[in-house]
N, C-alpha and C positions, 0 to 999 in steps of 0.2 A: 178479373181482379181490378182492372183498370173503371170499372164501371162503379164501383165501390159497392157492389151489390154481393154481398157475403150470399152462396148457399151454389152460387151458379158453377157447369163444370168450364175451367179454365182452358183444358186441354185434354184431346183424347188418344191415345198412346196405344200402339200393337207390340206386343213382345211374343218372344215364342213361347213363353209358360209365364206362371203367374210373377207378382213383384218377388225382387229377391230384397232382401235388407238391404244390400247396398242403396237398391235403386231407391226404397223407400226414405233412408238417409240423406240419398240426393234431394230429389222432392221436399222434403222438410226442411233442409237449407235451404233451398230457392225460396220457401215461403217464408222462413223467416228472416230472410237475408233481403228480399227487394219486397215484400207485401207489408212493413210496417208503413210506409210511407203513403200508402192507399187508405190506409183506417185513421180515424180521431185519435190521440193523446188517449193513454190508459187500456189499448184496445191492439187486439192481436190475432193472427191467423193461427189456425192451426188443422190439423188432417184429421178432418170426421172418422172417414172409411172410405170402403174401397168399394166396391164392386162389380158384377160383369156387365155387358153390352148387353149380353142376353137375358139377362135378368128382368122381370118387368121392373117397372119403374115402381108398383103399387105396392111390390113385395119389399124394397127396400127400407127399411125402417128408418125414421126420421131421418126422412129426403128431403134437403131441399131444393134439388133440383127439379125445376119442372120441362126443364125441354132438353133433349138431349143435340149435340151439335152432329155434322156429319161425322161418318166416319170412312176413313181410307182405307177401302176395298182393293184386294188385288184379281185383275183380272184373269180368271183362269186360261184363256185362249192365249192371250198375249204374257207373259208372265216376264220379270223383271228379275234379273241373275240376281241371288243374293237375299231373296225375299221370299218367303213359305209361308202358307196359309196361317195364319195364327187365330187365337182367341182374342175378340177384342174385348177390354173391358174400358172405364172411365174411373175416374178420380174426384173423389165429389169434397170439394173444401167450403168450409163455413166459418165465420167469424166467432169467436169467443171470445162474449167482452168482458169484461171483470169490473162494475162498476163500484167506486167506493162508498162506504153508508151515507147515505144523505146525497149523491147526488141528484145535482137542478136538474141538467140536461142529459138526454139520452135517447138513444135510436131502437127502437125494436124492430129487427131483421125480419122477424116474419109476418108482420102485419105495413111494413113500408113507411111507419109514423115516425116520426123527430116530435117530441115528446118534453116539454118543461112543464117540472115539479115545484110546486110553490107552498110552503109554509110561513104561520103568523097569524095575526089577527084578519078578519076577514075582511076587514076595511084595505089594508094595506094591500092584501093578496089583490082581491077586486081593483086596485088605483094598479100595479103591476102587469097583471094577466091583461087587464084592456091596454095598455102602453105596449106588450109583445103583441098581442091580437092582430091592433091595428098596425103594428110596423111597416107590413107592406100593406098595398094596398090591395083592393079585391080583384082587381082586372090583373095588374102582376102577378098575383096569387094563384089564376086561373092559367096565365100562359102556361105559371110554371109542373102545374097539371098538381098542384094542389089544396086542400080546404083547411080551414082554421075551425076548431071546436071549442067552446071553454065549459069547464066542470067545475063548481065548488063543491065542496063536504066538509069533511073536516080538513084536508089539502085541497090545494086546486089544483088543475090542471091544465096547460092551451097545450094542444097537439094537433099536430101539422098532416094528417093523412095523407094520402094518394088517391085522386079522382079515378071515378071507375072507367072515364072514358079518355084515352089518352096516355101518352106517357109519363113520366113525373118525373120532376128536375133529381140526380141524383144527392144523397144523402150532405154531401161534402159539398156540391154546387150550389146548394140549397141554403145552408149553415152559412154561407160566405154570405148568399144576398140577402138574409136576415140579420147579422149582425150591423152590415154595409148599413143598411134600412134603421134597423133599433139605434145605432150611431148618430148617425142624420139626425133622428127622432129627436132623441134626448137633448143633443148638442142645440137643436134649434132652439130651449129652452134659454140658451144664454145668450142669444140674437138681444144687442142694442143697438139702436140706428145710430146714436152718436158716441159708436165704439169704436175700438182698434180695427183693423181687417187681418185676422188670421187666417191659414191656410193649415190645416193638421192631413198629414200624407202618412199613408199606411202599403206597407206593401209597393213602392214606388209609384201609388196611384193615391190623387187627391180623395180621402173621405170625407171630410167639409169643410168648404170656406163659407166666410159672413164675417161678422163684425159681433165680437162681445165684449160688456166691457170692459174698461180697463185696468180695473182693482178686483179681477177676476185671478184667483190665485193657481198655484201650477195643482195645489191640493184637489182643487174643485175638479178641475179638467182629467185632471187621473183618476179619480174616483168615477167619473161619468163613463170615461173608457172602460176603465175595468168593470166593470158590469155589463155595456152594452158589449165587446167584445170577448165577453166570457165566456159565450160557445165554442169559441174557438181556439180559446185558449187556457181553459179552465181558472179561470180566475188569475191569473200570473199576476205578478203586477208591472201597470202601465209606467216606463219612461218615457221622458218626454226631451226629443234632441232638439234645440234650439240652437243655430250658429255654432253648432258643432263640438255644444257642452252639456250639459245635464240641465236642465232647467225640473229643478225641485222644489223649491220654496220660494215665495214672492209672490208680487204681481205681474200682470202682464206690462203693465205701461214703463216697466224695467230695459225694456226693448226700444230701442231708439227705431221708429218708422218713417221711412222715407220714400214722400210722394205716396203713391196709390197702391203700393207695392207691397202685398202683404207680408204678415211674419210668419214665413215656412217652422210649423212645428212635425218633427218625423218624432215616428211610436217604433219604439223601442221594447221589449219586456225584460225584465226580472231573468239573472243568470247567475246560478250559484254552480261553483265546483270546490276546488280542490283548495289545499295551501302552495299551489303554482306545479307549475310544467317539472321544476326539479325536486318535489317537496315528495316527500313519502308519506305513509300512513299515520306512521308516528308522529311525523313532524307536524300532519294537520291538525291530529287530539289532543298535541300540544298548543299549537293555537288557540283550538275550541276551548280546551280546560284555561288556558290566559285569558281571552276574553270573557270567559262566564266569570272567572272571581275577579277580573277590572271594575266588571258590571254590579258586582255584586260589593265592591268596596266603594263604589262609585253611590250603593245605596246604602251606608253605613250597615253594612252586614258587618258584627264582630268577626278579625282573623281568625279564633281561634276556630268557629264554626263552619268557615268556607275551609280550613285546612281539614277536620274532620269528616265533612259531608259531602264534596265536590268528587270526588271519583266516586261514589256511590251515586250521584246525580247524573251523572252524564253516562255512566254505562246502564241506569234504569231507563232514560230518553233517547241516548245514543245519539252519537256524533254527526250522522245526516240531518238528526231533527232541527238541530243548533246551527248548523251552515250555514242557511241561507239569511238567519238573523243576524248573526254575527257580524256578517260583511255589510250590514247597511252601516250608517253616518250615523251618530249621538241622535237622538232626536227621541220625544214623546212615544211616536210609533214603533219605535225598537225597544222600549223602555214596555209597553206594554203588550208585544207580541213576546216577549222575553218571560215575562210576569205570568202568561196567559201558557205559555210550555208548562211552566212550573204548575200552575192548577191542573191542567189537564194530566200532570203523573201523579197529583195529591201528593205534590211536594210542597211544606209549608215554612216560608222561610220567617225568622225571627224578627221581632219588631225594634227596628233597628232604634240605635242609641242618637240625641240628640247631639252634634258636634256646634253648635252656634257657639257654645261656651269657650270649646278649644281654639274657634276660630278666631274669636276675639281675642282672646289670649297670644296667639301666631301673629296675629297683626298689630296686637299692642307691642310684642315683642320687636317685630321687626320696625314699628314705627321709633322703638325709642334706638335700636340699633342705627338707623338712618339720620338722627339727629347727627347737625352736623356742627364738627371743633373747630376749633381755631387753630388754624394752619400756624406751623412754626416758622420763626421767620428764618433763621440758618438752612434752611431747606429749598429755600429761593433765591435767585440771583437774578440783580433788575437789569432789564434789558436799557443800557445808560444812552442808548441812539434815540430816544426819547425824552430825554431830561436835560436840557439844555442849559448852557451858563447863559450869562449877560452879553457875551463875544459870539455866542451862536454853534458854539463847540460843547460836545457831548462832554457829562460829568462821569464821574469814574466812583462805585459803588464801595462804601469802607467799611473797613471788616471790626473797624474799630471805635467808636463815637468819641470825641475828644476836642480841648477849644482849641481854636487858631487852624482846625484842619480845611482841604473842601474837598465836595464830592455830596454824597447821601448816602442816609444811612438808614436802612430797612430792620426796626426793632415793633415788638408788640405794647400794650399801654404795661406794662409791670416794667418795663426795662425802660420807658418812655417818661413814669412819673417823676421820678428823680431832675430830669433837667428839666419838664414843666414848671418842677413846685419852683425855682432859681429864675423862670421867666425872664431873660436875658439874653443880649446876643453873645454869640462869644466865639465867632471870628468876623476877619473881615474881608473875606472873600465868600463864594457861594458855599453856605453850610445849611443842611436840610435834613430834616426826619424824616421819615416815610413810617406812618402806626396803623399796623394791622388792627382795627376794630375801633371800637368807640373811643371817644378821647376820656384818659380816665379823669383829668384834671384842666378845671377852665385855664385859659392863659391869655394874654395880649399880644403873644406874636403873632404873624402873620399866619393866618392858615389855609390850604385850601384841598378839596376835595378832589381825588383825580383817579384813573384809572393807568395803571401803567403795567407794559408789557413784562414777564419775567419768564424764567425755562424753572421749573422742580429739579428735583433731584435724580429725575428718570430722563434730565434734558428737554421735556416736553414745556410746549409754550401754554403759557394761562395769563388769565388776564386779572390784576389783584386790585381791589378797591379799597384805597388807603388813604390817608392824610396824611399832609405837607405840609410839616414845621419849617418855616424858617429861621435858622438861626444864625442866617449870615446878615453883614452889610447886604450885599449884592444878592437877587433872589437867584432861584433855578427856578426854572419855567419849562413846564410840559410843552411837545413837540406839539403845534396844531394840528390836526387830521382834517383829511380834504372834507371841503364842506358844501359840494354838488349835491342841489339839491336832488330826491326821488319820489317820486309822485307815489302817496302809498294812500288806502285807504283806513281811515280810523275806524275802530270796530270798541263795541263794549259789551263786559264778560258778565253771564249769568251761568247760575247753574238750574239744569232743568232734572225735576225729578219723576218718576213713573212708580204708583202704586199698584201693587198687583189686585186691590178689591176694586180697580176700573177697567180690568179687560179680562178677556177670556182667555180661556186655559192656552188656546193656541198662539193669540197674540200676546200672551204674556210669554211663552218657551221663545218667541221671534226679538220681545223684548230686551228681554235677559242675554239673548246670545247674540244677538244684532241691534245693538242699541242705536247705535249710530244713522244706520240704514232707518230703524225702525221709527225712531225720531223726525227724520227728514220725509220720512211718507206720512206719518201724519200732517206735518203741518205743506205739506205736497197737495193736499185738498184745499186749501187756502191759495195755494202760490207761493209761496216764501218758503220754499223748501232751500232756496240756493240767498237765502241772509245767512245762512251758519257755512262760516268758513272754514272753522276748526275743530275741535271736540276734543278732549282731554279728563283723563281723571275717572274712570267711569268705577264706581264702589259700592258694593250691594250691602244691605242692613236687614238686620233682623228687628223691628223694632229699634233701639237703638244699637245694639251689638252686632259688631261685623260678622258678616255671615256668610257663605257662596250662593252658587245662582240658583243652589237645587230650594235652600231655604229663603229665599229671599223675601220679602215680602215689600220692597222697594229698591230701586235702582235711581243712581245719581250720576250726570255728567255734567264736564262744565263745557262750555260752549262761546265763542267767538262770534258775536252779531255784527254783521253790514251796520255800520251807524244810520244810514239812510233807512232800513227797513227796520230796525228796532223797535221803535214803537208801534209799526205794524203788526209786530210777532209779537209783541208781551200782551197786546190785546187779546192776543187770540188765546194766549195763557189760561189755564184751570178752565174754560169753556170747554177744548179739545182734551182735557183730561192730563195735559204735560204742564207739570207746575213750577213757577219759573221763581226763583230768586235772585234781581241783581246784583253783582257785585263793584266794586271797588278796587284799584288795582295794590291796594294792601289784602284781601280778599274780605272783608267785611263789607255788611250790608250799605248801599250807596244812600245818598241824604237827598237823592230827587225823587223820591216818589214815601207813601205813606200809606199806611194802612188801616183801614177802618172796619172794626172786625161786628160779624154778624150774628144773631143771638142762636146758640148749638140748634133750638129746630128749624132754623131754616137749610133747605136742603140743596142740594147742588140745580135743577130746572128752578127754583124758586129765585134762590142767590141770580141765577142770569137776567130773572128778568127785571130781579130790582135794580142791577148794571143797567140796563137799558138809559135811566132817567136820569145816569150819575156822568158829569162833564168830568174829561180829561182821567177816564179811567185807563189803567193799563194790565188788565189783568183780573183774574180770581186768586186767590190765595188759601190754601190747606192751613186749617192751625191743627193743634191736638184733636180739640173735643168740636170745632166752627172755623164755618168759613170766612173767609174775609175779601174786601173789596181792596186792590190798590188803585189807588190815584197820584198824578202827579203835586209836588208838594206845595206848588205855589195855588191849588185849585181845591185844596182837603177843606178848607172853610165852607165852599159851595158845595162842595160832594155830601162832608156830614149833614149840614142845611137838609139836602135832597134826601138821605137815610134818615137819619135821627133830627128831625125840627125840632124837638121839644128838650131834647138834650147839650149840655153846655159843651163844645168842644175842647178835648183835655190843651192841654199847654204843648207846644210845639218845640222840643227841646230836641237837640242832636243826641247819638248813642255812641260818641267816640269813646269816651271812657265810661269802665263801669265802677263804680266804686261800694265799698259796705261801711256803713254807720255805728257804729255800738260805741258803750253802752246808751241805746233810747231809754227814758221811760216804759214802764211795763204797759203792756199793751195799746203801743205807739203803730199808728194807722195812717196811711199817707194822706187825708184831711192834712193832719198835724205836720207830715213831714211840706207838705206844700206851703202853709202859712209860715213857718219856720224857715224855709227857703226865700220867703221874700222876706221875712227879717233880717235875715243874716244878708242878703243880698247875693246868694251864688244861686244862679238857678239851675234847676235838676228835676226830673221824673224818678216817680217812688216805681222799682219795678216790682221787685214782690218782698215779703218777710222771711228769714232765713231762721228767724229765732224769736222767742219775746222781749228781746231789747236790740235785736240785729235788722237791718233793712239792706236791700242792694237796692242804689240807685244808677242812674247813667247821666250825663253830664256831658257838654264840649265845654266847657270851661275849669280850669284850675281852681281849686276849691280855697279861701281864705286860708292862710296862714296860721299855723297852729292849732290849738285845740279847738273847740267851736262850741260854747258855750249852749246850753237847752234846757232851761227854765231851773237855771241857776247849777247845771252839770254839766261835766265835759263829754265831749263826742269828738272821736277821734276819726276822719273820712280814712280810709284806706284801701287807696289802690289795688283793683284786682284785674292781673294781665288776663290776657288770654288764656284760653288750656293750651293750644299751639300759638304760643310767642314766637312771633319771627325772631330766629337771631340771627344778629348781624355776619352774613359770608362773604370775608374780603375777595376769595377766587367766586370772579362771576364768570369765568370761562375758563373750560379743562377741564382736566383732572383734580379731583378731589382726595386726597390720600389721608388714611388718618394717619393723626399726629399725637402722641404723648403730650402731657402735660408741661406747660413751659417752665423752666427754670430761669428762662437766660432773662442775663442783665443787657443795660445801654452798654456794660464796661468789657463784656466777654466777646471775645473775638468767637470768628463763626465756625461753630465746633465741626469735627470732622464726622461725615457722612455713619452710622452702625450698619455695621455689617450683619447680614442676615445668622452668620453665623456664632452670634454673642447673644446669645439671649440675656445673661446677664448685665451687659449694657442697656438692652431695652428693660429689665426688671429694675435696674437704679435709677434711669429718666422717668419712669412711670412712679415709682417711690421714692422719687424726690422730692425731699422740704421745700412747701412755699415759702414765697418773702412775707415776712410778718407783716402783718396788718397794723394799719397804725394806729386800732383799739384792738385788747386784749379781748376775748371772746370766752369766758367763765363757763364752764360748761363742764359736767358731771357725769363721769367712763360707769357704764349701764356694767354689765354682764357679758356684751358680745364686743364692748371698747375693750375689756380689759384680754379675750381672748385675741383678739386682733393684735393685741402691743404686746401679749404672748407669740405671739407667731410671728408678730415682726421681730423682736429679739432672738426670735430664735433663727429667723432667717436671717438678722444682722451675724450672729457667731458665727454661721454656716459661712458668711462673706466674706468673713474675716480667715477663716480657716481657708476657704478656697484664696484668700488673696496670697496666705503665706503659704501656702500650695506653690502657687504662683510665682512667688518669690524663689523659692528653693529649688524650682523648675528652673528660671532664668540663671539660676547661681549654675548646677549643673550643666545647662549647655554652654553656661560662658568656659566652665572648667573645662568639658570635650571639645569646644570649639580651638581652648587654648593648647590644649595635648593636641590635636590636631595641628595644628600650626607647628606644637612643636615635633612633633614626625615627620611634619613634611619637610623641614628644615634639616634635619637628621638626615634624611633621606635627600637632600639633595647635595648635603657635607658628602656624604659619605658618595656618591656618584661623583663628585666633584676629586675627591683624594684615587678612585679608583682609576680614572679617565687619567688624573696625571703622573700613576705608578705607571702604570699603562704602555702611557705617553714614552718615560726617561726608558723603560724595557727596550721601548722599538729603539731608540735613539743610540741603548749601549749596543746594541745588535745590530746595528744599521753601522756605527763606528766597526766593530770585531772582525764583521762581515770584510767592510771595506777596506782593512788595514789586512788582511790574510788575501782579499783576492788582491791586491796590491804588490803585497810581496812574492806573490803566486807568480803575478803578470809578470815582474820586474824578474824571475829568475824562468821563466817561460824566454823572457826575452834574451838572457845573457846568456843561454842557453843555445836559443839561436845562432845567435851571434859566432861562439864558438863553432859550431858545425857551420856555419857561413866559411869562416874565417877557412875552417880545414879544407872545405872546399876548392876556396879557392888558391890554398898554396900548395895541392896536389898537383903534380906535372908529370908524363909517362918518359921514362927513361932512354937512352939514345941506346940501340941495338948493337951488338957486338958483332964483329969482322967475321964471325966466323957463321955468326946466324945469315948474315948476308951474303956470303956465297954459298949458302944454301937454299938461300930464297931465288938466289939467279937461276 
């Protein structure tokens, strides 16, 4: 077995009678237990049959042994205890291979060939078949004892035979130094002498080093292994370990190389198992079925259809087929090995619904959710270690605005107009306002702009951008902040865009999911990959409707230039297919460069090379329907000159404001509106017609005063902002918390924090009455005004009912809190009167006591006394005359 030559006998064995089952059972584990590891992937041993020693060899039916080995004879003379003549026979094993339809490679056991099967067209077959042919060469070929054939027909074929003289490399040694060889081959095809030096190690031995080049992707190099090494490994697929991570997508020059010293790539393959070491069966069909309807909501398949059809899907393919896809990364290739299961069960899924529409929708939603309010001022408290008097001592923040006070006082412009419109001082010590947002009303005091430190209502610190009225004699003066200088570089913002009709399938899925990366490689072939310091912003579009990555059909980011390298980068703009717009640090388009737009057929190679002839260009420019050249703005007279000689160049007007004109004359055309512009003396560019008496223009200057006369009719200019108007946000640092609608006055002191748990509080600040405007606003309740003032009436009774709720609430606990008081007072009367019955009890009982053992004592004692007394006035009698001479 070890020879890997199926058919030969392994070992020849004496027993005393024929096999018994066990022993046959034995034998059949040993070969399936240590012979899989001798045969190819897909391919297995198994027990032909049996036969005797004695048997000829020519009688045994498809034999393929041809030589039998010795056998161990016992010597009759000398004979060994424990050993009797037996029958011998042998054991004859052969390979069974089981190849699947359509395999390339394969071995045929009884003719000694390795054998690769080729289908296609005959061209491709032919450019193939000679690429394996020659892999080795013919002198290795011969060592290895054997010859290369090639067959076309309708398949081809090269097979590898066995010379007749000599022995031939076995099946498995063979396979190894043709793939080695086919590797080499191929691989030398990416040799560039002024390339990277890589080194790819397989098996902990180098397969090839050289030099290829650098923008050589990790795609390419996988795909080249996996073919040349798919003898040996049936097509797996190639990983590729780089430093000790996955190297999948990218280039090679990703890899920082140092000195001569190549970059070690190790081959790795393709491993699918289980849902982990502790996961069960179920848990992994639960995976499998998660990831298939991910993937499939992922491709706008409707819910209702992945709920009905998804367990019918996966038990017709079954849960091994889906493994090994599942576990790869998001990517194209998963996306279409996924797609390619489903054809091959003639599972046909639904054509999925367009979501562009919803997305737009999600992000108009959430863009106008993000719009941000104007912070309340009772919600702040100014940090006063920054606001200094005239003496150089911190001021102290008032909760109340008033004349004759000092300190500052932090109100918005509604609580602010009232002592504006009075324009006065009105103390004479440090007195200051502090107004979140724009000033609503011009004034003559002093003002100035500042930034000053405060904590929110969460204690957190933020940084508020306001104005400071003075309204004292004496100013308050912001604290100066250290002003060491710091060496920084200045940098200017564009935004660079990528259409997906300028790259291919593959580098558009790199674009869309690696913008950033993918940006700085292209302009990487330049050098100026390292001018963009930052990147922000990046937002996909459908046309113009916001979209995801799967719809996109452009991607946008904004971007951070090296000022030093900028105009080397913009040049290379729309050339490399990244389209650049500068901006402004309001985000609008900047006033140093212009652009000179080119007639729709000229084409992108065309467009470059009329740039060629044009000074101080900085770029190409995408319009809708044509391209465009920009140039710098002081140099657009010579650039048009070099494009259009024979046409007049238009008027050079800024685009800070845009404005609309009506009523024009009917069918009024910017001829007209330009000669009327130098009448009137405001000058302005006609941008296009919005109506037949409507025009938008754009303008840097303030347009004349009042109406504006136009050939004996008024026209009124009127300003038209932005679609994203900046508004003005006092917090430039922190937290942002939204804020209900303001109420408060300059006069209201600083209301007390709402508790989370009053909703009704927050429902009364939020439909709180504005301060009346000081023009009345005449305006006419529709159908849905007058349900609104329905429902607020009805919500005012509700408030009024919940207030006397409210009331009669506070009236009862005052009453229980009062009965409370009064029991406890009850209750401490009455321990008070018990304690001093109590008391006088012990007191008569302690006298009754005393006065009985008193008199007790007292007749105890006189008592005494008496038996004392008889004591002692007892005396024994004097004997008589007659007792005493008898006692003699």
């Amino acid at each position: 077995m070890r020879t890997g030559q199926a058919g030969c006998v392994i070992r020849h064995m004496i027993y005393d009678e024929d096999l018994t089952d066990d022993q046959h059972a034995n034998i059949h584990h040993f070969i399936q237990e240590y012979g899989k590891s001798m045969l190819p992937d897909h391919q297995y041993w198994d027990i032909d049959g049996f036969h005797s020693m004695c048997t000829p060899v020519e009688a045994i039916h498809d034999n393929h042994t041809k030589t039998m080995s010795m056998v161990t004879e016992i010597d009759p003379d000398s004979p060994e205890p424990g050993i009797s003549p037996t029958l011998s026979f042998a054991i004859t094993l052969r390979a069974i291979v089981h190849l699947p339809k359509g395999k390339v490679y394969a071995y045929d056991i009884s003719t000694d060939t390795w054998r690769c099967k080729l289908s296609g067209d005959l061209t491709s077959r032919q450019i193939v078949a000679s690429l394996l042919a020659t892999a080795i060469d013919k002198e290795s070929l011969q060592g290895m004892g054997r010859f290369v054939s090639v067959k076309h027909a309708q398949d081809s074929a090269v097979e590898f035979g066995a010379a007749e003289a000599g022995a031939s490399a076995p099946p498995n040694a063979f396979v190894t130094a043709f793939v080695v060889a086919t590797a080499r081959t191929m691989l030398d095809t990416l040799h560039s002498a002024d390339g990277r030096m890589i080194s790819i190690k397989w098996k902990a031995r180098t397969l090839w080093s050289g030099k290829i080049d650098e923008h050589t992707t990790a795609e390419i190099i996988a795909t080249v292994l996996l073919y040349a090494l798919a003898p040996m490994t049936s097509f797996r697929e190639v990983r590729l370990i780089v430093q000790g991570r996955q190297f999948c997508s990218g280039s090679i020059q990703q890899f920082a190389q140092t000195g001569e010293k190549p970059i070690k790539i190790h081959l790795a393959f393709e491993m699918c198992g289980g849902a982990g070491p502790t996961a069960t069966k179920s848990q992994l069909k639960q995976q499998v079925r998660n990831s298939v309807a991910s993937w499939m909501l992922e491709n706008h398949i409707e819910l209702s259809w992945i709920n009905t059809n998804l367990e019918k899907i996966i038990e017709d393919i079954g849960v091994k087929r889906f493994v090994p896809v599942i576990q790869q990364p998001s990517s194209n290739k998963r996306d279409s090995q996924m797609q390619q299961i489903l054809q091959e069960a003639a599972i046909q899924l639904p054509q999925p619904t367009p979501k562009v529409q919803q997305a737009a929708n999600a992000m108009k939603t959430k863009f106008r959710k993000q719009q941000p309010k104007m912070p309340e001022p009772q919600h702040f408290k100014v940090d006063c270690n920054f606001l200094l008097k005239e003496d150089g001592q911190p001021t102290q923040q008032l909760q109340e605005f008033r004349c004759n006070a000092t300190g500052v006082f932090l109100t918005n412009p509604q609580g602010a107009t009232p002592w504006l419109r009075e324009n006065q001082q009105l103390s004479s010590d440090e007195l200051a306002m502090l107004v979140l947002g724009p000033m609503p009303v011009e004034t003559t005091l002093p003002t100035e702009s500042v930034v000053i430190p405060c904590f929110n209502s969460d204690t957190q610190q933020v940084l508020l951008q306001v104005t400071m009225i003075q309204f004292g004699a004496k100013k308050v003066t912001p604290k100066q902040w250290d002003q060491t200088a710091t060496k920084t570089n200045t940098s200017k913002v564009c935004s660079l865009t990528l259409w997906k009709q300028d790259w291919t399938e593959d580098e558009w899925h790199a674009a869309t999911h690696q913008t950033t990366q993918f940006v700085k490689d292209v302009f990487a072939h330049d050098g100026v990959q390292e001018a963009i310091t930052s990147v922000w912003g990046r937002s996909y579009r459908k046309g113009k409707q916001v979209a995801t990555f799967r719809d996109a059909t452009s991607v946008q980011i904004h971007a951070a230039i090296q000022d030093e390298q900028f105009m080397q980068m913009l040049k290379l703009t729309g050339h490399n297919k990244v389209w650049a717009v500068p901006k402004n640090e309001d985000g609008r388009l900047t006033d140093d460069f212009r652009i000179i737009w080119l007639p729709p057929t000229v084409d992108h190679p065309k467009a470059a090379t009329i740039t060629a002839k044009v000074a101080g260009l900085a770029g190409l420019v995408r319009g809708k329907s044509s391209l465009g050249v920009r140039v710098n703005a002081s140099m657009f007279a010579e650039a048009w000159k070099a494009i259009n000689p024979n046409v007049k160049p238009p008027v050079d007007v800024s685009n800070k404001w845009i404005y609309k004109l009506e009523p024009l004359p009917y069918g009024c055309n910017s001829s007209m509106l330009e000669e009327w512009s130098q009448h009137i003396k405001w000058v302005f560019r006609p941008l296009k017609a919005t109506g037949p008496k409507s025009w938008l223009i754009c303008t840097g200057d303030n347009p004349p005063p009042g109406p504006l006369p136009f050939n004996g009719h008024p026209v009124l200019p009127r300003f038209m902002p932005q679609k994203q108007s900046s508004i003005v946000q006092p917090i430039l640092a922190g937290p942002r918390g939204v804020s209900a609608k303001s109420n408060a006055t300059a006069h209201s002191a600083v209301a007390p924090m709402p508790t989370s748990q009053d909703p009704w509080w927050n429902y009364l600040n939020r439909n709180a009455p504005q301060p009346a405007p000081g023009q009345a606003q005449a305006s006419t309740q529709g159908p849905n005004e007058q349900r609104f003032a329905q429902q607020d009436a009805k919500v005012q009774e509700l408030e009024s009912k919940l207030e006397a709720l409210t009331n009669m609430q506070e009236q009862h606990t005052g009453q229980i809190q009062q009965l409370h008081a009064d029991l406890t007072a009850t209750e401490t009367k009455l321990v008070h009167t018990m304690h001093q019955t109590l008391d006088g009890v012990k007191h008569e009982l302690a006298m009754s006591f005393g006065e009985a053992l008193s008199k007790q004592t007292k007749q105890f004692e006189a008592n005494f006394l008496d038996l004392k007394k008889t004591l002692i006035q007892s005396k024994r009698k004097t004997p008589s005359e007659g007792d005493a001479n008898m006692d003699s």
